[in-house]
C-alpha positions as CSV (number, residue, x, y, z in Angstrom):
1,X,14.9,-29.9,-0.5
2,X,11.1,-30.1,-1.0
3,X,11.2,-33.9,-0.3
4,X,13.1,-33.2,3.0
5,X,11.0,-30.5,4.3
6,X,7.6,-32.9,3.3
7,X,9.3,-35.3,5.2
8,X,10.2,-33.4,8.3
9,X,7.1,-31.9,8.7
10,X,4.9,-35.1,8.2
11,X,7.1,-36.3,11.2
12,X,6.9,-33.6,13.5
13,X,3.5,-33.2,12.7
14,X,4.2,-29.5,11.6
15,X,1.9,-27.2,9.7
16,X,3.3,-24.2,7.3
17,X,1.6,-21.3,6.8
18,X,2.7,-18.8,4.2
19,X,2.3,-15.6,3.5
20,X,4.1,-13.5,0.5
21,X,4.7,-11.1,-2.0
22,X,7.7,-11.9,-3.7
23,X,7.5,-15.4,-5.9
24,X,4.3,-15.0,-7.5
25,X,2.0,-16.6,-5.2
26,X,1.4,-20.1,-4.2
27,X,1.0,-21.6,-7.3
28,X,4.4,-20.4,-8.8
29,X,6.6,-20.9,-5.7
30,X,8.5,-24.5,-5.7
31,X,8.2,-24.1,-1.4
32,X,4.6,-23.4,-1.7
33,X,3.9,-26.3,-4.5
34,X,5.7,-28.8,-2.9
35,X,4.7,-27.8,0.7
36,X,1.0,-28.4,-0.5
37,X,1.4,-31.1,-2.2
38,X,3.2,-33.1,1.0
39,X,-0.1,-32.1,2.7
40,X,1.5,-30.0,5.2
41,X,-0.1,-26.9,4.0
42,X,-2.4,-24.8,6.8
43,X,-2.8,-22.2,3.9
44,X,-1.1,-19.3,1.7
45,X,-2.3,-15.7,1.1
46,X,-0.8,-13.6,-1.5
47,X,0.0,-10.0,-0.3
48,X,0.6,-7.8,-2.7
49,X,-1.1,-4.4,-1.5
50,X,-0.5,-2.8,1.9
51,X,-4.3,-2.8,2.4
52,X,-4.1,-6.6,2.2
53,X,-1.0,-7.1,4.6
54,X,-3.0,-5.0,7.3
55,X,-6.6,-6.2,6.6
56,X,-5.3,-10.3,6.3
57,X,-2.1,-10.5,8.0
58,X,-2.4,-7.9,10.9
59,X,0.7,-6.2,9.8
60,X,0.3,-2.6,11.6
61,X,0.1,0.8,9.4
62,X,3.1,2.0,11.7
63,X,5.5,-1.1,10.7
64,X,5.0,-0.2,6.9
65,X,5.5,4.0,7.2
66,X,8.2,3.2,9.7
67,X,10.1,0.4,7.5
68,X,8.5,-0.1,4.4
69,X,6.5,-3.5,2.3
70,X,10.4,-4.8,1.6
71,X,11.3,-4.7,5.3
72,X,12.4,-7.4,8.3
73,X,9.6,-5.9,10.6
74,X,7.3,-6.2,7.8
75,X,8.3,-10.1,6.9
76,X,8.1,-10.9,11.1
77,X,4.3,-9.6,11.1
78,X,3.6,-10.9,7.9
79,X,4.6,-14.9,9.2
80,X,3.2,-14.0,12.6
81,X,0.0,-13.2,10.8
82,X,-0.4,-16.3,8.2
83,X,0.5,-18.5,11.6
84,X,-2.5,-16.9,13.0
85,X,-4.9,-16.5,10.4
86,X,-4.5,-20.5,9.7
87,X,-3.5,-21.7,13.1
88,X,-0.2,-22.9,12.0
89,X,3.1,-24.7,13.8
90,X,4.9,-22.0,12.0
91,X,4.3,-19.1,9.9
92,X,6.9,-18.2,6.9
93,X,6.6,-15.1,5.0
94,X,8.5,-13.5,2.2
95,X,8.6,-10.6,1.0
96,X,11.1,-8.8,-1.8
97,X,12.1,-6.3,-4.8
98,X,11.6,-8.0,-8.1
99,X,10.8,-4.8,-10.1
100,X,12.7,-3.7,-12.6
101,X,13.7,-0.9,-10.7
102,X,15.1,-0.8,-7.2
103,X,16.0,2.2,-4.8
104,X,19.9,2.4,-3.1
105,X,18.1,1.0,-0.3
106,X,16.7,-1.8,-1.2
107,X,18.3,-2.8,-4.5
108,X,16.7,-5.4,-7.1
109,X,17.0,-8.8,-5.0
110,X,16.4,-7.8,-1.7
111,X,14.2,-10.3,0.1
112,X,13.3,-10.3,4.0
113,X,11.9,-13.1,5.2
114,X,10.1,-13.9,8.4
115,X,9.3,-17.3,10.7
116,X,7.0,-17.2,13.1
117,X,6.5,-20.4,15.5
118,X,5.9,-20.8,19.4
119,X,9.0,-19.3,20.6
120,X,9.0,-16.3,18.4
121,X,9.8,-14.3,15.4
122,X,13.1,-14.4,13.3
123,X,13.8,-12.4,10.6
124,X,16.3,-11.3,8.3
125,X,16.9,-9.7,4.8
126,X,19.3,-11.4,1.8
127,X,20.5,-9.6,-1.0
128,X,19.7,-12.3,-3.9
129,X,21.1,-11.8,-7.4
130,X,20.4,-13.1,-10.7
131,X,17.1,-12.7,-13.0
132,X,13.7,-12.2,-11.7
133,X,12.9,-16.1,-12.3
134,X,16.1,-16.8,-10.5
135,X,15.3,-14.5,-7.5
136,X,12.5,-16.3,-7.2
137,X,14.1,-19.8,-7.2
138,X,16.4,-18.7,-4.4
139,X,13.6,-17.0,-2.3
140,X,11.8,-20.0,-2.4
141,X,14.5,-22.4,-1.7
142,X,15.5,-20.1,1.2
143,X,12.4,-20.6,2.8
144,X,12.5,-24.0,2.5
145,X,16.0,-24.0,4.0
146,X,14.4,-22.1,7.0
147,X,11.3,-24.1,7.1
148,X,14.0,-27.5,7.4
149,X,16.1,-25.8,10.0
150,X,13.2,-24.7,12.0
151,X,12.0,-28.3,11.9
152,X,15.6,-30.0,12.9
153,X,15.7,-27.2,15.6
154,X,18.9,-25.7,14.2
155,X,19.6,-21.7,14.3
156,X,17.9,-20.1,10.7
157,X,20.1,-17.9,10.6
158,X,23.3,-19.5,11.3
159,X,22.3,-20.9,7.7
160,X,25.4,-21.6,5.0
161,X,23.0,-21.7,2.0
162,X,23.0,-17.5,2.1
163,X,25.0,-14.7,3.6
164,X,22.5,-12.0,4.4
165,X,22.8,-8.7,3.5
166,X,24.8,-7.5,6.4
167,X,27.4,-10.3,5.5
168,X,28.7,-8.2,2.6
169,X,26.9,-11.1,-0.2
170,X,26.1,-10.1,-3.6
């Protein structure tokens, strides 16, 4: 997949930025190794506090007491952001429950993610399962999934690698 996505990219002349707070940061994430690597890379920022999503990635105070860190609305402003910040093709942002603990809400695995590009903002939120290593695999390969569909023009969230959330997965 990370071969793919290099490839794509270096063809269509696209550049990623990412923004997250799920996988660890840049250095831990296959998608955000391999994506700078390829040399496709605008830039990454790590997110962890709230201060940091408003202060470096423009996400409004209202988005996160309205909806929360682990929210759509919160993954949208977050890509829309990193597209900004390093004057990206496209933005991609995660953003996910890896504690130990989740709520009924938003349950250990639960990962929004956000792409941000010229025509817009799409969102959605997965349900992922496994260990906290292997939530992290997924999260990552996700984005790249979305990062490859974006580039092929295909729908990202027509994708067949997932069901989100709403789909009932587990």
């Amino acid at each position: 997949m990370e071969e793919v996505v290099g490839r794509l990219l270096r063809e269509r002349r696209l550049t990623v930025a990412l923004a997250e707070s799920c996988t660890r940061g840049p250095r831990r994430s296959p998608a955000h190794q391999r994506a700078g690597q390829l040399g496709v890379r605008a830039g990454a920022l790590v997110a962890y506090a709230n201060s940091a999503k408003q202060e470096l990635l423009g996400v409004r105070r209202e988005t996160l007491a309205a909806h929360g860190a682990v929210s759509e609305e919160t993954a949208g402003e977050m890509a829309a952001g990193a597209r900004r910040a390093f004057g990206a093709s496209i933005g991609v942002s995660t953003r996910g429950s890896r504690a130990r603990r989740g709520t009924p809400e938003k349950p250990v695995g639960t990962v929004c993610f956000g792409l941000a590009a010229e025509a817009g903002v799409v969102t959605r939120r997965y349900q992922l399962w496994g260990t906290r290593d292997w939530v992290k695999l997924l999260a990552s390969q996700v984005a790249l999934d979305w990062i490859r569909r974006h580039a092929l023009e295909l729908p990202l969230t027509e994708s067949r690698l997932f069901r989100p959330k709403d789909a009932g997965a587990r």
